[in-house]
C-alpha positions as semicolon CSV with decimal commas, in nm:
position;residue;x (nm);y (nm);z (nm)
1;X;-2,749;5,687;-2,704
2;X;-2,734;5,982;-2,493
3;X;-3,010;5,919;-2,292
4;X;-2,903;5,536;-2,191
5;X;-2,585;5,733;-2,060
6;X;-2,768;5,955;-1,830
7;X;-2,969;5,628;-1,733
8;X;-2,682;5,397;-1,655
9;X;-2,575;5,605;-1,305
10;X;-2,937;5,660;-1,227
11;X;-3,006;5,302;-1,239
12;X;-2,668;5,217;-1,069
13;X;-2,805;5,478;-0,789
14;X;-3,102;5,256;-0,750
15;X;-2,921;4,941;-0,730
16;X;-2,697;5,103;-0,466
17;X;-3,018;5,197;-0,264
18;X;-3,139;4,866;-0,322
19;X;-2,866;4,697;-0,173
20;X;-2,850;4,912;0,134
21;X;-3,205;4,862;0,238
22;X;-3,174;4,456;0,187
23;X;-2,826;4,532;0,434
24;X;-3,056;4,700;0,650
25;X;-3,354;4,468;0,641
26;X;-3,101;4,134;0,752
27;X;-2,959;4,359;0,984
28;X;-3,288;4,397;1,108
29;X;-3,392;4,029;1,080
30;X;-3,094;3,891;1,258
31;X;-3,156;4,157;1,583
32;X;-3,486;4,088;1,604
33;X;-3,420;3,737;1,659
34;X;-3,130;3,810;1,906
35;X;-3,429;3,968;2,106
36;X;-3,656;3,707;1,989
37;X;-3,480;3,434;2,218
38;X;-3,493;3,631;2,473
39;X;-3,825;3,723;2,487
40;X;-3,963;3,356;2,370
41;X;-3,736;3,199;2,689
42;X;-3,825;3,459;2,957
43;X;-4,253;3,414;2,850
44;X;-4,368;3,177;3,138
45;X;-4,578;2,978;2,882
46;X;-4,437;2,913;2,580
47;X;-4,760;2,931;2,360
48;X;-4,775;2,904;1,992
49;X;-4,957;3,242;1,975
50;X;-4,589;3,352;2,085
51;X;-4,509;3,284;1,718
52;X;-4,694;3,401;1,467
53;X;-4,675;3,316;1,076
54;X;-4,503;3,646;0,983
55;X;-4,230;3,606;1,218
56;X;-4,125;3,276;1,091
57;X;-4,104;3,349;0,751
58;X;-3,874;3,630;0,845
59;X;-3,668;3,384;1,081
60;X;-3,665;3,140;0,806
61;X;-3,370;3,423;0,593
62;X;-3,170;3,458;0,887
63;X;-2,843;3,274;0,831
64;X;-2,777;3,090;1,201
65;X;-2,531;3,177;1,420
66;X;-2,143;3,093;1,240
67;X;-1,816;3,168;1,369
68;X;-1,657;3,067;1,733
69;X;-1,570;3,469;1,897
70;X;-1,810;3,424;2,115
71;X;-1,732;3,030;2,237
72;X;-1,764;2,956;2,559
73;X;-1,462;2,728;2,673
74;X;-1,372;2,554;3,015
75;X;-1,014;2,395;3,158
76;X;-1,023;2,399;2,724
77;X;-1,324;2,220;2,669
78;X;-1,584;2,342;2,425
79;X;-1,915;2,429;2,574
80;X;-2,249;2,217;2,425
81;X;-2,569;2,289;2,498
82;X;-2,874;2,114;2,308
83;X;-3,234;2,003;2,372
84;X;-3,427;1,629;2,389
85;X;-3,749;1,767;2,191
86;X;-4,093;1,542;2,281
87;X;-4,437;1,549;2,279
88;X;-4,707;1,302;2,401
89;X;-4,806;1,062;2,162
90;X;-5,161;1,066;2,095
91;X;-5,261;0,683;2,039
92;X;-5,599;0,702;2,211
93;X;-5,441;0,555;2,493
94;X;-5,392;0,660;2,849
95;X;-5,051;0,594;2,869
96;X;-4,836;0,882;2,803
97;X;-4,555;0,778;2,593
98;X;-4,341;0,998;2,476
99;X;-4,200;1,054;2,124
100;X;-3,868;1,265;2,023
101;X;-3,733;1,470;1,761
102;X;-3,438;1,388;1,575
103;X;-3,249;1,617;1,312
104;X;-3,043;1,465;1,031
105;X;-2,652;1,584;1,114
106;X;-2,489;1,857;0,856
107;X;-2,175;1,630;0,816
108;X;-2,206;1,231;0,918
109;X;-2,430;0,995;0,896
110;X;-2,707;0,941;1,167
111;X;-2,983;1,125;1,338
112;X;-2,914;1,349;1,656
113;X;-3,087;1,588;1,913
114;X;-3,004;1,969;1,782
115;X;-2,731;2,062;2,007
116;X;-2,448;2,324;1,906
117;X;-2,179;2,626;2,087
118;X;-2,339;2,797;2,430
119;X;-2,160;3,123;2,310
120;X;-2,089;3,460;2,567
121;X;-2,358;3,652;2,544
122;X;-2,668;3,389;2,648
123;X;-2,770;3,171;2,919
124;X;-2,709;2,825;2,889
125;X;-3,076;2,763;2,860
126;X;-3,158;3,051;2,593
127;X;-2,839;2,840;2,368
128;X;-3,033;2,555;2,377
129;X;-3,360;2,736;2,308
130;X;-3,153;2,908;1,986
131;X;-3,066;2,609;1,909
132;X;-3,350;2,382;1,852
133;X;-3,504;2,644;1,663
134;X;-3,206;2,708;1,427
135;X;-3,131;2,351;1,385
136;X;-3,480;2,172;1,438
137;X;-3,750;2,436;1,446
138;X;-3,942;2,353;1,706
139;X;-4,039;2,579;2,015
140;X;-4,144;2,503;2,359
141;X;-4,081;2,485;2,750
142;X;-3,705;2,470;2,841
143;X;-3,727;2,217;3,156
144;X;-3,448;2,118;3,386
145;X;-3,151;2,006;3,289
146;X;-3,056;1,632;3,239
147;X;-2,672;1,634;3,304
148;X;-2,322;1,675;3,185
149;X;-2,119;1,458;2,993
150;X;-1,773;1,518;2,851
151;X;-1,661;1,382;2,492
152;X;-1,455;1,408;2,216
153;X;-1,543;1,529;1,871
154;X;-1,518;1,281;1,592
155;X;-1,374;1,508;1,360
156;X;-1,168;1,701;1,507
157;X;-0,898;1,674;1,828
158;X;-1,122;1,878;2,096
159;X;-1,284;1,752;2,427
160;X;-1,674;1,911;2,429
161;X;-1,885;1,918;2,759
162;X;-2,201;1,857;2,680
163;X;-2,517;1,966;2,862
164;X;-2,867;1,815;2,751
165;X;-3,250;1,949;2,834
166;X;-3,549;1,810;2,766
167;X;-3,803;2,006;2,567
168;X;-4,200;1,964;2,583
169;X;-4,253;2,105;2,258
170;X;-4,571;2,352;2,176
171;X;-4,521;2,465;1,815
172;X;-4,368;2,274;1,518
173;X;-4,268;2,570;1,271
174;X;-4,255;2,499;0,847
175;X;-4,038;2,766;0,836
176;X;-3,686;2,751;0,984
177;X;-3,313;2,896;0,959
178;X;-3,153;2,555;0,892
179;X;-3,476;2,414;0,663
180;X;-3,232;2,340;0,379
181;X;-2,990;2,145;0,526
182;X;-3,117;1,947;0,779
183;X;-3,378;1,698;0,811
184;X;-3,644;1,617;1,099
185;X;-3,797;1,321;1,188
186;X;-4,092;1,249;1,506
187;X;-3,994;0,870;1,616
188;X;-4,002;0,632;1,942
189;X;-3,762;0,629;2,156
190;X;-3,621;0,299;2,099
191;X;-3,560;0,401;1,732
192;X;-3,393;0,744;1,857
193;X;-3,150;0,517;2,047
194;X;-3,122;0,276;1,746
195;X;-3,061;0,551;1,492
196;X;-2,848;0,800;1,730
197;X;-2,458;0,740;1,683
198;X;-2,367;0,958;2,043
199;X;-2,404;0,727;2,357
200;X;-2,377;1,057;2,561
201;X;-2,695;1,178;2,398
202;X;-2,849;0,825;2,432
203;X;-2,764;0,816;2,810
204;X;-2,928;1,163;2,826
205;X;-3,221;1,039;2,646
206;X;-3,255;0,708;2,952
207;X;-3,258;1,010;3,179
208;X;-3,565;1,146;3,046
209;X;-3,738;0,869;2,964
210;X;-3,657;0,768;3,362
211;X;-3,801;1,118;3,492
212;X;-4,098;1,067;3,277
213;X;-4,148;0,726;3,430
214;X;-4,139;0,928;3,817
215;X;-4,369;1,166;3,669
């Protein structure tokens, strides 16, 4: 009996130092993708080297961003930023069509383009970037933007302005913060359209599919 006494603090000791090191480990995690954005936005070529297997199983326990301190807001509208995520479909054929990424939403029904806050502390085009990772983890070249549109949330009594980008997208990961909840799904763009219940985002998606047609 006397010697499971002098055990119990020692192993509440360990537990303590336990703790504090998996504090200091998601402490870690969560800085090193703050600087992960960064760095993955400013490379000039987004490359899939740029994301090695180790780093997205580590990205893959990092909780996304919650919380609204750091909200941008306008003439009280909440700031949106998200991403149009395509590739080339390849068909064998010379045409390049284009196919899109949709994400299942968190609350609703439907599919959607990952979109979400452009907070304080981050270019409009890193948010985005955050973003589609978080939400649909994919990774690629940020291109220019496709427009504004103003709207009103379906759930709650605030006006969002909403900015879109297209994405060319280098690097699907199997790994990602929001794995559990969301789903992901490659499809034309005439079942996007069908299957997404936001006309801005469907206007944003004509817009691409119109500079791709240019291109």
């Amino acid at each position: 009996m006397p010697l499971l006494l002098l055990n119990k603090p020692q192993e509440l000791k360990q537990q303590q130092q336990q703790l504090q090191l998996a504090m200091g480990l998601l402490l870690s995690r969560n800085l090193a993708c703050r600087f992960l954005y960064s760095f993955l936005f400013s490379a000039k070529q987004a490359s899939p080297d740029l994301f090695p297997k180790q780093l997205e199983n580590v990205m893959s326990l990092v909780s996304p961003r919650t919380g609204r301190h750091l909200q941008r807001y306008e003439k009280g509208c909440r700031l949106v930023v998200g991403c149009i995520p395509y590739r080339y479909k390849s068909d064998g054929t010379q045409d390049k069509e284009i196919e899109v990424l949709v994400i299942s939403a968190q609350k609703g029904k439907g599919m959607q383009f990952p979109k979400g806050g452009w907070e304080s502390d981050e270019s409009m085009e890193q948010a985005a970037l955050r973003e589609t990772i978080e939400e649909a983890g994919v990774f690629g070249s940020i291109e220019s933007e496709l427009g504004k549109w103003t709207y009103k949330s379906k759930r709650q009594p605030t006006i969002h302005e909403g900015y879109m980008f297209p994405m060319l997208v280098s690097k699907q990961l199997d790994n990602w913060p929001e794995m559990n909840f969301r789903k992901r799904r490659w499809m034309t763009v005439a079942e996007a359209k069908e299957i997404c219940p936001y006309d801005w985002m469907k206007e944003a998606l004509d817009i691409l599919v119109q500079r791709q047609t240019q291109q």
